[in-house]
Z-matrix of the N, CA and C atoms (Angstrom, degrees):
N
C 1 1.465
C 2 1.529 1 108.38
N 3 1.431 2 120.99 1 124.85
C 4 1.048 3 121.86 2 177.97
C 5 1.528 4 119.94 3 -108.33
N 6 0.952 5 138.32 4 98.58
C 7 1.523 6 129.67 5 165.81
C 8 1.623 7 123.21 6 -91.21
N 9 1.516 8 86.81 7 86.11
C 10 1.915 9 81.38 8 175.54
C 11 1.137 10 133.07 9 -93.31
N 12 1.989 11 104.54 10 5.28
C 13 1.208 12 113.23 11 -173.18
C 14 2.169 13 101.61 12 -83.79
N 15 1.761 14 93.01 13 -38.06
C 16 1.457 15 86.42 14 178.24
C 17 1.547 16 142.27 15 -98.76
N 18 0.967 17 106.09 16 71.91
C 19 1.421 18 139.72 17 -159.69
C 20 1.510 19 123.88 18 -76.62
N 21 1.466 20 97.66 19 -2.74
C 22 1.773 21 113.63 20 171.15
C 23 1.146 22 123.52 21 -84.26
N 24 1.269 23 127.08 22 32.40
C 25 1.821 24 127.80 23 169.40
C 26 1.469 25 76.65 24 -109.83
N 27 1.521 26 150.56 25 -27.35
C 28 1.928 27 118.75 26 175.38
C 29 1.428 28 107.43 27 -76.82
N 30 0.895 29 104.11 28 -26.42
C 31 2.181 30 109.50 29 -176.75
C 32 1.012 31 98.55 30 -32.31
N 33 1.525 32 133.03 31 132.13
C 34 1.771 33 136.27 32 114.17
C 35 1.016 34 107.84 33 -5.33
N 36 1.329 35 117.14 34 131.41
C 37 1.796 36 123.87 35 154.57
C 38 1.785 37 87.61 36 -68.40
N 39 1.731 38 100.13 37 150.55
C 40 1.164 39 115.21 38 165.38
C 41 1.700 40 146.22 39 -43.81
N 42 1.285 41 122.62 40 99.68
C 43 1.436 42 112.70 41 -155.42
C 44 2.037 43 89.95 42 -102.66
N 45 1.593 44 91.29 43 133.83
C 46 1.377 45 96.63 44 172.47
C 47 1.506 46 108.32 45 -90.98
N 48 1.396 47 124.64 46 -13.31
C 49 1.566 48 104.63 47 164.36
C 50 1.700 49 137.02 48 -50.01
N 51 1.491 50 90.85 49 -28.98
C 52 1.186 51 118.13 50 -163.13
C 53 2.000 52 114.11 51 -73.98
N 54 1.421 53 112.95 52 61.09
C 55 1.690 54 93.49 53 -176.15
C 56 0.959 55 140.80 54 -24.86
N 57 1.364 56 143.78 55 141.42
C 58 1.661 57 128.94 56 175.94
C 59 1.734 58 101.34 57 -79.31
N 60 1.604 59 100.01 58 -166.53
C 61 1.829 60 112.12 59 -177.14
C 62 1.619 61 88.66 60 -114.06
N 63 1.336 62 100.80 61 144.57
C 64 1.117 63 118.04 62 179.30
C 65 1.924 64 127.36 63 114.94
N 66 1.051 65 125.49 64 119.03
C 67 1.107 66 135.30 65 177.61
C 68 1.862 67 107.43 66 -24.28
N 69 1.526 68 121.44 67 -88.54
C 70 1.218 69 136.60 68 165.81
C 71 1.330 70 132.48 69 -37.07
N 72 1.489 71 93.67 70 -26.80
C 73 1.827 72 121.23 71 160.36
C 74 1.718 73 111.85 72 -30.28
N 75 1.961 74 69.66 73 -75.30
C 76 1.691 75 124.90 74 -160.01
C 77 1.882 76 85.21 75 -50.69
N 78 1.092 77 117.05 76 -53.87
C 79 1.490 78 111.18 77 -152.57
C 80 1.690 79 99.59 78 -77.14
N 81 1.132 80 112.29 79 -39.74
C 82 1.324 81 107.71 80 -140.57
C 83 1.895 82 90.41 81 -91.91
N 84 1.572 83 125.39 82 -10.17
C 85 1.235 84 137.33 83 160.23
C 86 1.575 85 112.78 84 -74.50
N 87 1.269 86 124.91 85 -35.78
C 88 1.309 87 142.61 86 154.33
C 89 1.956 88 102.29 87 -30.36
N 90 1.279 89 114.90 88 -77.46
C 91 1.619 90 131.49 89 -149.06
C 92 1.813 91 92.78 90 -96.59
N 93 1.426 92 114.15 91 3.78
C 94 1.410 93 85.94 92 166.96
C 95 2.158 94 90.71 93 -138.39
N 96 0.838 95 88.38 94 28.65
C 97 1.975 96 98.85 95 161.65
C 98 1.263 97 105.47 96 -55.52
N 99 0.927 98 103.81 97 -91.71
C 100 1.836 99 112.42 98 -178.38
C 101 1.682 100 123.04 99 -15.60
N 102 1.757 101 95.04 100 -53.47
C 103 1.570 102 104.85 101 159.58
C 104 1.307 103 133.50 102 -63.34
N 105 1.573 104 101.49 103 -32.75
C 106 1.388 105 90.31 104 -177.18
C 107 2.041 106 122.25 105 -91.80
N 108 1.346 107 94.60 106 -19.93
C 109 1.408 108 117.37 107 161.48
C 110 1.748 109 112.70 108 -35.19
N 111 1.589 110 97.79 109 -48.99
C 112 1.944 111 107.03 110 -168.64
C 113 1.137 112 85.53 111 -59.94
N 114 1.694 113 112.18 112 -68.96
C 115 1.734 114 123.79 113 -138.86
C 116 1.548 115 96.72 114 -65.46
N 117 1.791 116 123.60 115 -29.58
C 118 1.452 117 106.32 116 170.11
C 119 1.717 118 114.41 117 -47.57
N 120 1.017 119 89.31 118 -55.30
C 121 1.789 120 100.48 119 -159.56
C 122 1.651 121 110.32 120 -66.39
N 123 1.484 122 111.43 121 -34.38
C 124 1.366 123 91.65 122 -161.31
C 125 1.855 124 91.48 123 -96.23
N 126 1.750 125 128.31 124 -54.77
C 127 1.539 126 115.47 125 160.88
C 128 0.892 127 129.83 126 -55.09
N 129 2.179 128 116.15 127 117.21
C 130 1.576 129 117.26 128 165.54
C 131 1.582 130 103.73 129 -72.53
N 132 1.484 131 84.31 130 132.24
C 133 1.829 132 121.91 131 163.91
C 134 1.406 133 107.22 132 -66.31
N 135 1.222 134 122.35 133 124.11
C 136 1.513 135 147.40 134 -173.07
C 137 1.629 136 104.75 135 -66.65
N 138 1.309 137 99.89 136 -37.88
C 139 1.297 138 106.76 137 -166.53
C 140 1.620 139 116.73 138 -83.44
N 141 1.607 140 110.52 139 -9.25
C 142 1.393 141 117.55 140 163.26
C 143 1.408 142 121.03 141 -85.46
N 144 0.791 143 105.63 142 125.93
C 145 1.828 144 120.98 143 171.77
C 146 1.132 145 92.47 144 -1.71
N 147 1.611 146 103.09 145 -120.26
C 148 1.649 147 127.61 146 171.76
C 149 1.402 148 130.03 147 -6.70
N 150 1.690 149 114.53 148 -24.38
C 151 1.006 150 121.32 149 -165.50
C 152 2.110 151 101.08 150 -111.81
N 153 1.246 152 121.94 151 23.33
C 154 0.952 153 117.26 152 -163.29
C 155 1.409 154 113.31 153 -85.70
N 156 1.714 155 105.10 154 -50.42
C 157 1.534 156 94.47 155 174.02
C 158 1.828 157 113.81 156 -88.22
N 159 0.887 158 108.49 157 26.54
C 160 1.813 159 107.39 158 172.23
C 161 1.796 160 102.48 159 -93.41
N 162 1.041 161 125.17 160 13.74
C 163 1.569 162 122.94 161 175.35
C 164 1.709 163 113.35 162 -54.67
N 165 1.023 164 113.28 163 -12.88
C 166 1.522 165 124.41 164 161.43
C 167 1.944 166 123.49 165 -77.45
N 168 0.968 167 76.69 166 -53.29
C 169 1.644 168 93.43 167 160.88
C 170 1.708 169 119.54 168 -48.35
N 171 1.758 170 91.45 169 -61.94
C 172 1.441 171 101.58 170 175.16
C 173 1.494 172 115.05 171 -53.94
N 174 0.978 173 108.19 172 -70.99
C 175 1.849 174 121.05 173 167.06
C 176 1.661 175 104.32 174 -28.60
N 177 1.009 176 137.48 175 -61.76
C 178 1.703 177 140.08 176 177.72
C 179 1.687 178 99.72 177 -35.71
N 180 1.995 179 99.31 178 -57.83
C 181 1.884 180 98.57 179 -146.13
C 182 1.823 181 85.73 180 -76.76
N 183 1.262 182 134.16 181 -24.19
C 184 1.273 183 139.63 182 170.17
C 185 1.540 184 92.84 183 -33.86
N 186 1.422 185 107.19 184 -84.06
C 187 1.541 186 121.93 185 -157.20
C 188 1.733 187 102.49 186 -56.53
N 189 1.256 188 128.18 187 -33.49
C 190 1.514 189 137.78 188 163.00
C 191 1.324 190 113.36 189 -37.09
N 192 1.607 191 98.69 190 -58.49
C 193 1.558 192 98.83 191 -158.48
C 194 1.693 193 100.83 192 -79.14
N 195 1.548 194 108.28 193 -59.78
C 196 2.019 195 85.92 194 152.68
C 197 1.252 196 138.88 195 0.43
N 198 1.464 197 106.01 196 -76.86
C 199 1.026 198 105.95 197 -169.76
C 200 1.820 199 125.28 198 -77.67
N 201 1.394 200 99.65 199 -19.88
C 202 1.206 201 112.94 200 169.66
C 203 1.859 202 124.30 201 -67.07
N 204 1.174 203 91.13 202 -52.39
C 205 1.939 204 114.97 203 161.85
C 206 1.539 205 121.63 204 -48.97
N 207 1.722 206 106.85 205 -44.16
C 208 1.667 207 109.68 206 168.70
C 209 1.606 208 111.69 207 -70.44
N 210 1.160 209 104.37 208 -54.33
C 211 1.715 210 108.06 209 162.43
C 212 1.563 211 121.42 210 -35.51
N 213 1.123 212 103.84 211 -43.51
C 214 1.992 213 114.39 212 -176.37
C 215 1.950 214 85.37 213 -68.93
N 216 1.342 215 123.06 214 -64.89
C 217 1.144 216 135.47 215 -160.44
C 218 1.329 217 113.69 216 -35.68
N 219 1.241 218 105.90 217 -68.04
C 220 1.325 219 145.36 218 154.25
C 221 1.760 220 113.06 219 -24.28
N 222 0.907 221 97.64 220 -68.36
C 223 1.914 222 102.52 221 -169.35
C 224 1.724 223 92.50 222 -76.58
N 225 1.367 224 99.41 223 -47.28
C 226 2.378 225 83.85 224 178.73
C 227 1.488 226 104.99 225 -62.47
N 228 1.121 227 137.83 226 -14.26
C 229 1.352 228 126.88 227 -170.87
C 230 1.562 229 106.60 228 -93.12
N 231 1.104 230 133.66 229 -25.59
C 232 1.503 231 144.47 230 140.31
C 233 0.873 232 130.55 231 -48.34
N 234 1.479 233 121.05 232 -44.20
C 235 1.745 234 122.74 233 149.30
C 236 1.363 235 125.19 234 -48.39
N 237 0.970 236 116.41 235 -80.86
C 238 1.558 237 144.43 236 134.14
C 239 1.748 238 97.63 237 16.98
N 240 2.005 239 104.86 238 -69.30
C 241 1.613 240 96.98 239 -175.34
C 242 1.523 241 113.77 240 -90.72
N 243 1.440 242 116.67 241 -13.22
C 244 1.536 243 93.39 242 156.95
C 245 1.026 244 143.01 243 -96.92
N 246 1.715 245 109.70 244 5.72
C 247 1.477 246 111.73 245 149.68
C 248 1.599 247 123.60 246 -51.55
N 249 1.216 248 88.15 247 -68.44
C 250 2.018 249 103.51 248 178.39
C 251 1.718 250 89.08 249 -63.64
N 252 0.543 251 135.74 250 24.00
C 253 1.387 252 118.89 251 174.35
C 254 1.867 253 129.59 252 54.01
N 255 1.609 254 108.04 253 28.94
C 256 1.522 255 100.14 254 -168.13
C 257 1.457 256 91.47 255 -94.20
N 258 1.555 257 109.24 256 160.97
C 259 1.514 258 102.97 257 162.12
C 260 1.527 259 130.87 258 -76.79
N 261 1.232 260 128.87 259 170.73
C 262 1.430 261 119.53 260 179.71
C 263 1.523 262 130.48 261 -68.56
N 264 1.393 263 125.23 262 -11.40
C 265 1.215 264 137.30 263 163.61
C 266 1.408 265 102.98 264 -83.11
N 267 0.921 266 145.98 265 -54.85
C 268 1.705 267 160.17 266 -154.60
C 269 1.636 268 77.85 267 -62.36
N 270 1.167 269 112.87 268 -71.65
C 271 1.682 270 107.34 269 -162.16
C 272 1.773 271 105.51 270 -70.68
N 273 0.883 272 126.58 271 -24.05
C 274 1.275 273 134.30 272 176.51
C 275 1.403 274 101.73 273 -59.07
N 276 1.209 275 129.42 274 -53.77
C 277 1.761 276 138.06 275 -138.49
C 278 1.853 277 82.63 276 -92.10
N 279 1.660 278 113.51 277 -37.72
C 280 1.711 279 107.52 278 -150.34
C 281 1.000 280 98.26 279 -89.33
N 282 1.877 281 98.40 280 -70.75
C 283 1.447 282 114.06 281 -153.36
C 284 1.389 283 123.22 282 -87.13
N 285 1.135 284 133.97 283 -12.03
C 286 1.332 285 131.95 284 129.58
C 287 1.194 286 163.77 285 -48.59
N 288 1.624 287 96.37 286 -38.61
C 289 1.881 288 129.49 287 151.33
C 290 1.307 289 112.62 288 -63.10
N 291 1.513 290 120.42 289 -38.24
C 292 1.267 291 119.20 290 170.97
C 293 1.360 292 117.83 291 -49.88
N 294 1.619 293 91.96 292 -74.74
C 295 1.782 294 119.99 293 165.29
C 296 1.538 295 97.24 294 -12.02
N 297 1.515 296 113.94 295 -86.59
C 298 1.187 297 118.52 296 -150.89
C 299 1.606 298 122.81 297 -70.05
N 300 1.717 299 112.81 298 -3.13
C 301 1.735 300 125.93 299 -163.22
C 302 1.847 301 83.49 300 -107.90
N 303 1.197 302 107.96 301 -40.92
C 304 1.744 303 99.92 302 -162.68
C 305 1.336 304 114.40 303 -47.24
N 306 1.713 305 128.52 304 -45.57
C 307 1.603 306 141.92 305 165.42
C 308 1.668 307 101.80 306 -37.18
N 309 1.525 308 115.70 307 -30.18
C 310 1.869 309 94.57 308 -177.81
C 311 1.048 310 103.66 309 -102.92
N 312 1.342 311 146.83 310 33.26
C 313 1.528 312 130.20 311 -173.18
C 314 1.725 313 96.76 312 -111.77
């Protein structure tokens, strides 16, 4: 049996030091550094040795960083509406439901 198409159990786990090529790359690796810096350090990568049977672990800081990220989401979108002045349901019902439905279309 040959699979030469699936060839991602030799891959590197993902290094965010590492910039990609490309202008839009460049930027958009730029503005999410910071993020990806945490999720290196604090989720073990499956794909490292050492880190193989901690997939439980991983799964936890997953559900962490979730929950931590909806919380961030959450509290700027409240800022956000009592600056502009919306109320907290108004932005709840729109701009968040939106937020969160637009990724499946």
């Amino acid at each position: 049996k040959h699979d030469d198409d699936d060839d991602d159990e030799d891959d590197d786990p993902p290094n965010p030091f590492r910039p990609p090529e490309g202008l839009k790359a460049r930027v958009w690796w730029a503005v999410m550094f910071p993020l990806a810096v945490l999720i290196f350090f604090t989720v073990p990568h499956p794909k490292r040795q050492w880190a193989r049977k901690l997939y439980f672990v991983a799964f936890l800081m997953c559900v962490l960083w979730i929950i931590v990220l909806s919380y961030v989401m959450v509290w700027m979108a409240t800022v956000i509406g009592l600056t502009i002045g919306i109320p907290d349901p108004v932005m709840g019902l729109t701009v968040l439901a939106a937020g969160t439905s637009v990724p499946d279309l």
